[in-house]
C-alpha positions as CSV (number, residue, x, y, z in Angstrom):
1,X,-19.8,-25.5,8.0
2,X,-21.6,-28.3,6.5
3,X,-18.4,-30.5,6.2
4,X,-18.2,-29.8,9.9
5,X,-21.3,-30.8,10.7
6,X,-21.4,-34.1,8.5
7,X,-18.0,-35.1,10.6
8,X,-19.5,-34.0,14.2
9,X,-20.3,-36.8,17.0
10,X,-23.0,-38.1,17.1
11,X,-25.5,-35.8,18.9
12,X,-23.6,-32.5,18.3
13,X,-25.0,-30.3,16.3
14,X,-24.1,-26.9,14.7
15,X,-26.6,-23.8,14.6
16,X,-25.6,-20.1,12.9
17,X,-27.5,-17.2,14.1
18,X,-27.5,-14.2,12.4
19,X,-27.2,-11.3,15.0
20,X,-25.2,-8.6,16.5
21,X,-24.1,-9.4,20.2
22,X,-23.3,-6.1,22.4
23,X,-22.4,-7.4,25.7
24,X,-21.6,-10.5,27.4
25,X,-22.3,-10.9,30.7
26,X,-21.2,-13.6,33.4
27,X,-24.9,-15.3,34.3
28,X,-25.5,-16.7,38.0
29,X,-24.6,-20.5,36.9
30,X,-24.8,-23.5,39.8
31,X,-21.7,-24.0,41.7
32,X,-18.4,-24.7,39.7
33,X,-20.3,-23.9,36.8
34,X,-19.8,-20.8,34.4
35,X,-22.7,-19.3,32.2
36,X,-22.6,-16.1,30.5
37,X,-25.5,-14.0,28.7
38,X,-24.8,-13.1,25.4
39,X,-27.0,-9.9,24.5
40,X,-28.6,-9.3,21.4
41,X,-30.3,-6.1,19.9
42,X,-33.9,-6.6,20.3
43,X,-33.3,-10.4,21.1
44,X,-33.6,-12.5,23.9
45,X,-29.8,-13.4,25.2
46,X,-28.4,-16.3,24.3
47,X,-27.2,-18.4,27.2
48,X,-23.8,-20.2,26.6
49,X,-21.6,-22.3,29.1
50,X,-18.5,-21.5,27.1
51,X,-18.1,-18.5,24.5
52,X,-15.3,-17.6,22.1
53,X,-14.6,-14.1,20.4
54,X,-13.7,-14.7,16.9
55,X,-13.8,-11.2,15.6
56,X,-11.8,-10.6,12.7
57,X,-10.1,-6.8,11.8
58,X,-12.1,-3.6,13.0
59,X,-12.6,-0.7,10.7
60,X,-9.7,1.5,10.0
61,X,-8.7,4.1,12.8
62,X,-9.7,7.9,11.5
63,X,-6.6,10.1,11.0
64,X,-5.4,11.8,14.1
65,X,-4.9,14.6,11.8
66,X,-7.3,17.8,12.4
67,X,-10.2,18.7,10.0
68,X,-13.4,20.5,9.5
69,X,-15.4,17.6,8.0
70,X,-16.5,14.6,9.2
71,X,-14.9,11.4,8.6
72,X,-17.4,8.7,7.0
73,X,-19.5,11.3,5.6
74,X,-19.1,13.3,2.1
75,X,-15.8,13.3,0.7
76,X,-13.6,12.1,3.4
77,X,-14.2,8.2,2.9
78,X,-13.6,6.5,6.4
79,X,-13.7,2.8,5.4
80,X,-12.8,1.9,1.8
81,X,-14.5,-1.3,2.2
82,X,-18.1,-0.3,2.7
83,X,-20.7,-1.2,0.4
84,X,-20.2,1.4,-2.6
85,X,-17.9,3.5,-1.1
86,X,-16.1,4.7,-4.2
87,X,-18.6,3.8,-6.2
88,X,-19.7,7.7,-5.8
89,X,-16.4,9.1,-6.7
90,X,-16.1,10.9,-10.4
91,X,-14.0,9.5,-12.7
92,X,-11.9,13.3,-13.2
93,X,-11.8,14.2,-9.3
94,X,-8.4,13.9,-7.6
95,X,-8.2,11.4,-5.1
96,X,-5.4,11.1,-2.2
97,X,-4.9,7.6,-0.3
98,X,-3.7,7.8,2.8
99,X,-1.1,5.0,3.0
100,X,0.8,3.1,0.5
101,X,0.3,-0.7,1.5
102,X,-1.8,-3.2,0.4
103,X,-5.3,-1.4,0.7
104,X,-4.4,1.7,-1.0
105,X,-3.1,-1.1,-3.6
106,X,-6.4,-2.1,-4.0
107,X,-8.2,1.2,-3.8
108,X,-6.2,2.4,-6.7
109,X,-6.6,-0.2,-8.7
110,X,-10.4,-0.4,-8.0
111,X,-10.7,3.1,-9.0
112,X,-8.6,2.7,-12.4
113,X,-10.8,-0.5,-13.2
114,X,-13.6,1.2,-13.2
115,X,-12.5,4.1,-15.5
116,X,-11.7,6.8,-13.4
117,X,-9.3,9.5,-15.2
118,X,-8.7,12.2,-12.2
119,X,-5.5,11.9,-10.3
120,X,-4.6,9.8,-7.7
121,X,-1.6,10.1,-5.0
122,X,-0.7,7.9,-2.1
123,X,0.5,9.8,0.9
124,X,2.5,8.0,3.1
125,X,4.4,8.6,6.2
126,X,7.5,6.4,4.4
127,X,6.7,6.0,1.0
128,X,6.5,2.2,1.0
129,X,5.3,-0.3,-0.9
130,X,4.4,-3.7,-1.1
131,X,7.1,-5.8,-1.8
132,X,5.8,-8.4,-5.0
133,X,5.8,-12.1,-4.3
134,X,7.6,-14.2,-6.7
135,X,6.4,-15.2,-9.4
136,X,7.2,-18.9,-9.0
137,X,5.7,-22.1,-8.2
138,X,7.9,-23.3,-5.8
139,X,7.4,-23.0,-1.6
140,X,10.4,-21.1,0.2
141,X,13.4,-23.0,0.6
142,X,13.1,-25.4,3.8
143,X,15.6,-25.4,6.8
144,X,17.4,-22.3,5.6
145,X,15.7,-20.6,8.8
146,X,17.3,-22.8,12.4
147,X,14.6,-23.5,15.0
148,X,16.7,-21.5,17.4
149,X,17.3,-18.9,15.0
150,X,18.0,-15.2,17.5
151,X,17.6,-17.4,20.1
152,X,17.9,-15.5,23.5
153,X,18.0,-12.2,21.8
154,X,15.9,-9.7,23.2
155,X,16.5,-6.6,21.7
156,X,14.6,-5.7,18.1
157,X,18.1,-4.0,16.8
158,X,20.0,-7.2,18.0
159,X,17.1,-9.4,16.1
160,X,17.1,-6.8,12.8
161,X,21.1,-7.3,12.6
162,X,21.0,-11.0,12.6
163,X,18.3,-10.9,9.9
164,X,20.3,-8.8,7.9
165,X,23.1,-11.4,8.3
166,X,21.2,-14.1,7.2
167,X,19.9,-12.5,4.1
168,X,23.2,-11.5,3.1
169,X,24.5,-15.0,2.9
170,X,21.5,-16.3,2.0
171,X,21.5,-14.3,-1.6
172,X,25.3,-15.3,-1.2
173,X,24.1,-18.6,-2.0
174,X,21.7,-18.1,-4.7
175,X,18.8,-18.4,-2.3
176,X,16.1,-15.2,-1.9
177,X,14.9,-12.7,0.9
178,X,11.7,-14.0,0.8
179,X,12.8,-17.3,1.6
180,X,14.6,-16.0,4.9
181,X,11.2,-14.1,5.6
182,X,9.5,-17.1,4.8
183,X,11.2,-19.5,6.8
184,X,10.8,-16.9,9.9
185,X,7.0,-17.3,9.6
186,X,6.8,-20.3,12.1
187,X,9.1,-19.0,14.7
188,X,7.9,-15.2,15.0
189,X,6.0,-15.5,17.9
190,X,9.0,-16.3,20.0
191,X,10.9,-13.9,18.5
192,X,8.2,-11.0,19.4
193,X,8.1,-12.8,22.7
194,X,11.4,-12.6,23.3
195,X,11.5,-9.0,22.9
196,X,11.2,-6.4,25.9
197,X,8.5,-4.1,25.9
198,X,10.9,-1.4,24.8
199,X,12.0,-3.6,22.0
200,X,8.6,-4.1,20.8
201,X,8.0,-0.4,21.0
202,X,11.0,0.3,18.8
203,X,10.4,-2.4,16.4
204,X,6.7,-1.5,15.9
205,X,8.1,2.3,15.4
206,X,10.9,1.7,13.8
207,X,11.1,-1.5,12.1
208,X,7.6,-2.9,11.9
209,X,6.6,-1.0,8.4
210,X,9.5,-2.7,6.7
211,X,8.7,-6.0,8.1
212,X,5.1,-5.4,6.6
213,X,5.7,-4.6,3.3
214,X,8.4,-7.6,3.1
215,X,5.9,-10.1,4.9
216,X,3.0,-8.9,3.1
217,X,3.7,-8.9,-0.2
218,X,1.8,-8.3,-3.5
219,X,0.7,-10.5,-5.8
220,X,3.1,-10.6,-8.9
221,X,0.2,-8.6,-10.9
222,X,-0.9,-6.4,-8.6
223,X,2.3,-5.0,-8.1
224,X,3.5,-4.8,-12.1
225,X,0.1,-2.5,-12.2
226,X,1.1,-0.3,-9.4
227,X,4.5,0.1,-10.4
228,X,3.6,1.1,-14.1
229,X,0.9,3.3,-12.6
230,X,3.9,5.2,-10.3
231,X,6.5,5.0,-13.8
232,X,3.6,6.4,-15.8
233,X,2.6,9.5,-13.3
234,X,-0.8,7.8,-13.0
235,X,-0.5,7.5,-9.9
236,X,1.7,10.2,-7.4
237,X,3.6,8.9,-4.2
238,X,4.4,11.6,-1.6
239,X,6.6,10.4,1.5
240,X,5.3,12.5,5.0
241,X,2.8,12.8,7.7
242,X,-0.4,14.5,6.9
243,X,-0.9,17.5,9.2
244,X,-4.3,19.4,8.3
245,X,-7.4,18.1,6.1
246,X,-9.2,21.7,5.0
247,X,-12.1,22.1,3.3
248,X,-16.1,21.6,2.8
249,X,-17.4,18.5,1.3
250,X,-18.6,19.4,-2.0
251,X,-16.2,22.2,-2.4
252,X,-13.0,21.2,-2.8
253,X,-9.9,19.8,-0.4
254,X,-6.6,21.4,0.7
255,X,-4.0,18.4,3.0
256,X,-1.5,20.0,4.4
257,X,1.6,17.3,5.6
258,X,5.1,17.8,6.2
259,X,7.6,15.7,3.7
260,X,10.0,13.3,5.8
261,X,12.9,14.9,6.8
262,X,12.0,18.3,6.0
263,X,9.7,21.4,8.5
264,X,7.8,22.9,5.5
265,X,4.3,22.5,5.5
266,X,2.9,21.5,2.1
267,X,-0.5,21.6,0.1
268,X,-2.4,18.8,-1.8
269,X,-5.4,19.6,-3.9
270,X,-8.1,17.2,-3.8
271,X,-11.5,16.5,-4.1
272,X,-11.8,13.0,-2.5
273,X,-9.7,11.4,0.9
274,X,-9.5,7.9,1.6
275,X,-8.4,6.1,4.4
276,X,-6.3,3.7,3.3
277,X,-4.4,3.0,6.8
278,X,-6.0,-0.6,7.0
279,X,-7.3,-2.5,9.7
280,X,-7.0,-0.4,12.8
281,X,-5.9,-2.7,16.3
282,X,-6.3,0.4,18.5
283,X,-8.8,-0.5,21.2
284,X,-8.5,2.5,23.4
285,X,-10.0,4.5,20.4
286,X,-12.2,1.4,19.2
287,X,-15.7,2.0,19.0
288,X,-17.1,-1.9,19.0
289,X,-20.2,-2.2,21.4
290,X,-19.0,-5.1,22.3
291,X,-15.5,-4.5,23.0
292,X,-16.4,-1.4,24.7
293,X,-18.7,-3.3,27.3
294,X,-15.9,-5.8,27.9
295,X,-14.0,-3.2,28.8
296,X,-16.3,-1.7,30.7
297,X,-16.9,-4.6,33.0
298,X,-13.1,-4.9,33.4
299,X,-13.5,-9.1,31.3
300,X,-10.7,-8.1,29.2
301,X,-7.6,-6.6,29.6
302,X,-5.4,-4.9,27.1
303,X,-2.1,-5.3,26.4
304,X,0.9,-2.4,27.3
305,X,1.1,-1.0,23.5
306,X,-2.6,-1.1,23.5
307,X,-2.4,-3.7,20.3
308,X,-4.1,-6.4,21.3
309,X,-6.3,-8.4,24.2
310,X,-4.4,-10.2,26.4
311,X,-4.9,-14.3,26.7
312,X,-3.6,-17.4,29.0
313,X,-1.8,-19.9,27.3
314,X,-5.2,-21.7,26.6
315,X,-6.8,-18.6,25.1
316,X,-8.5,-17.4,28.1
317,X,-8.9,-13.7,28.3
318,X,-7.4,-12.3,30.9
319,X,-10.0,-9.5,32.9
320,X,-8.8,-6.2,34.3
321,X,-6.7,-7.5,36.9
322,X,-5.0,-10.1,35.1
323,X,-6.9,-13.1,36.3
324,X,-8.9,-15.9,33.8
325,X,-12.1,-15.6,32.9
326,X,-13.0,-19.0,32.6
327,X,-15.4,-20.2,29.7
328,X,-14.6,-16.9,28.3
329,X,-11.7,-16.8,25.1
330,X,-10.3,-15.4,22.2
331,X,-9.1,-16.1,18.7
332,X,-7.9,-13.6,16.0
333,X,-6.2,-10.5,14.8
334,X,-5.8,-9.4,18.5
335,X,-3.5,-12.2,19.0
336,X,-0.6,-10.0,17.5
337,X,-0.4,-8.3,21.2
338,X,1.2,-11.9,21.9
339,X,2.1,-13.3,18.9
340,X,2.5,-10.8,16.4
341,X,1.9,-12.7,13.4
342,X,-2.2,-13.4,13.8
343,X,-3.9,-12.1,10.7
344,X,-2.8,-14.5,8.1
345,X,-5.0,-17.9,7.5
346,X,-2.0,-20.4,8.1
347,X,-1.8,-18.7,11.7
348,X,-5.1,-18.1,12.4
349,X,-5.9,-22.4,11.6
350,X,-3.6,-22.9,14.2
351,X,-4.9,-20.9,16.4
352,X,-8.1,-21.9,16.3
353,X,-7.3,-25.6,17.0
354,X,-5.6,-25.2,19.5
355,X,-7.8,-22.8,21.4
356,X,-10.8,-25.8,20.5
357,X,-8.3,-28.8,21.8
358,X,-7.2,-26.2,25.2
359,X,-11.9,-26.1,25.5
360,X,-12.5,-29.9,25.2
361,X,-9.0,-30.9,27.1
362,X,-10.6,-28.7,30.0
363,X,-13.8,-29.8,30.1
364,X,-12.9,-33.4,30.1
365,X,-11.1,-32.8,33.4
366,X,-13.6,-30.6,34.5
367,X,-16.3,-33.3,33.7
368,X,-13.8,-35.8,35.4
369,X,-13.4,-34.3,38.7
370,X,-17.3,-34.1,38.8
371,X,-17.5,-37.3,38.4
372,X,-15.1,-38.0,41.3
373,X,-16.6,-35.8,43.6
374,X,-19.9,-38.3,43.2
375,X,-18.5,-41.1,43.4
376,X,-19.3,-42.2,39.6
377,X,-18.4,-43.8,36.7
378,X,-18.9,-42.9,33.1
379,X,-21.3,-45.6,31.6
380,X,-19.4,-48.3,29.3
């Protein structure tokens, strides 16, 4: 921020204020004018003439899966990314992960790094795992990906199949997946646009866990632990959907889940859970003050699959009835309702300069046709 700063105009300047904003709130500005009130805890409001929501990832969702304990409290660890949240764990109790991506990755390793002996197992719905990067200095080839790559194709089975293709003679030629993957990176949101809203459904049920665990890979190390860990029996990997968390905290554990492909119920012994699901994008079940007074007020609309907030091209959420609210945007995560891809840094960059050049495009015109409507000039 200070590099910002030191590169600003002259006479613009850049505060930070620490604080925790709950609602915000469309003020009573002066004609053609819009204000809004941002509310604080305990704080006066903060009055802005344009805001922009850049939350990042909300907690993980809690398990829709029935138990007698409280998530977030005792032994049934909620977010695995609070302050010292298996830092209470003992090193001999057995520990389940829910999920097998990148944060049960990290969870695991955490846990073996700081001596824990007890055994762990990932329980997932499909039993995968991060793919590893490789390990490898060079980018991913260029141009092996056309511009109008799937162009036109709307369906996510049409889109897999072509993908497929291309891999396939991609390796034919001594090139890798990750290279095919890679070069889809700048074209994805089309491709997610093109879809239908049935397509997206079926690729996010059917498709989008594979696309994750090829798009977001492992580090080379990371995954060479892991795997060792699974070779070793350190760690267990059970493929099915958990059905039942029993148990007090203190006093032991029983998950029931059903293995994929099979009706039998099944038992794991435990003494820890942790949700290892990830970042959760479900704002029907989101708790977020903030978010939850948007909705309230009808200033944001969600998306059909409930993934995301829907925006105008120039990042302007759309309210309840699908009309701008001006002054009012957003940038971040919930972009994937539209884009898909909007989590990694490279995306998120972009993002963010354009939503800033869309703001300062608009209020030039904005400050133009005021200028007009007096009769004036701009001095110099």
């Amino acid at each position: 921020m200070a590099v910002a700063q030191a590169q600003a105009a002259p006479g613009v300047t850049l505060e930070t204020i620490r604080a925790e904003i709950h609602d915000v709130e469309p003020a009573r500005p002066m004609v053609g004018e819009h204000r809004f009130l941002l509310h604080r805890s305990a704080q006066p409001s903060i009055e802005a003439a344009e805001v922009i929501l850049a939350m990042g990832n909300f907690l993980p969702g809690k398990p829709a899966a029935p138990t007698s304990a409280d998530w977030g409290a005792g032994d049934l660890i909620a977010d695995p990314w609070a302050s010292g949240a298996l830092a209470g764990i003992e090193a001999d109790a057995d520990v389940v992960l829910l999920g097998s991506g990148l944060t049960s990755c990290d969870v695991a390793l955490q846990l073996l790094d700081q001596g824990h002996t007890g055994k762990l197992t990932m329980l997932s719905r499909r039993g995968l795992l991060p793919q590893p990067h490789r390990v490898q200095e060079l980018a991913p080839a260029a141009s092996l990906v056309p511009g109008d790559f799937m162009k036109g194709l709307t369906g996510a089975r049409e889109q897999m199949r072509a993908v497929r293709k291309l891999v396939r003679v991609a390796m034919d030629i001594g090139y890798d997946w990750r290279d095919v993957v890679g070069g889809l990176r700048p074209i994805t949101p089309r491709l997610w646009q093109q879809l239908t809203t049935e397509g997206r459904r079926q690729f996010v049920r059917h498709i989008g866990p594979y696309w994750d665990t090829h798009r977001h890979c492992a580090a080379p190390a990371i995954f060479s632990r892991i795997d060792q860990a699974l070779q070793s029996g350190r760690i267990g990997l059970r493929c099915g959907r958990l059905l039942e968390v029993a148990g007090a905290a203190g006093q032991g554990l029983r998950i029931a889940w059903r293995a994929r492909g099979q009706s039998a119920r099944q038992w794991l012994a435990a003494q820890v859970v942790v949700n290892c699901t990830g970042p959760s994008n479900d704002l029907k079940a989101c708790e977020d003050p903030l978010i939850c007074n948007l909705r309230r007020a009808g200033m944001v609309r969600l998306d059909a699959m409930g993934m995301g907030l829907e925006v105008s091209s120039d990042y302007h959420l759309l309210d309840a009835g699908g009309d701008l609210v001006h002054g009012l945007r957003y940038v971040g995560p919930l972009l994937k309702a539209q884009h898909w891809e909007a989590t990694a840094v490279p995306e998120l960059r972009l993002h963010a300069k354009s939503l800033v050049t869309a703001m300062l495009s608009g209020r030039a015109v904005a400050r133009q046709a005021e200028y007009e409507h007096w009769g004036l000039q701009p001095a110099g």
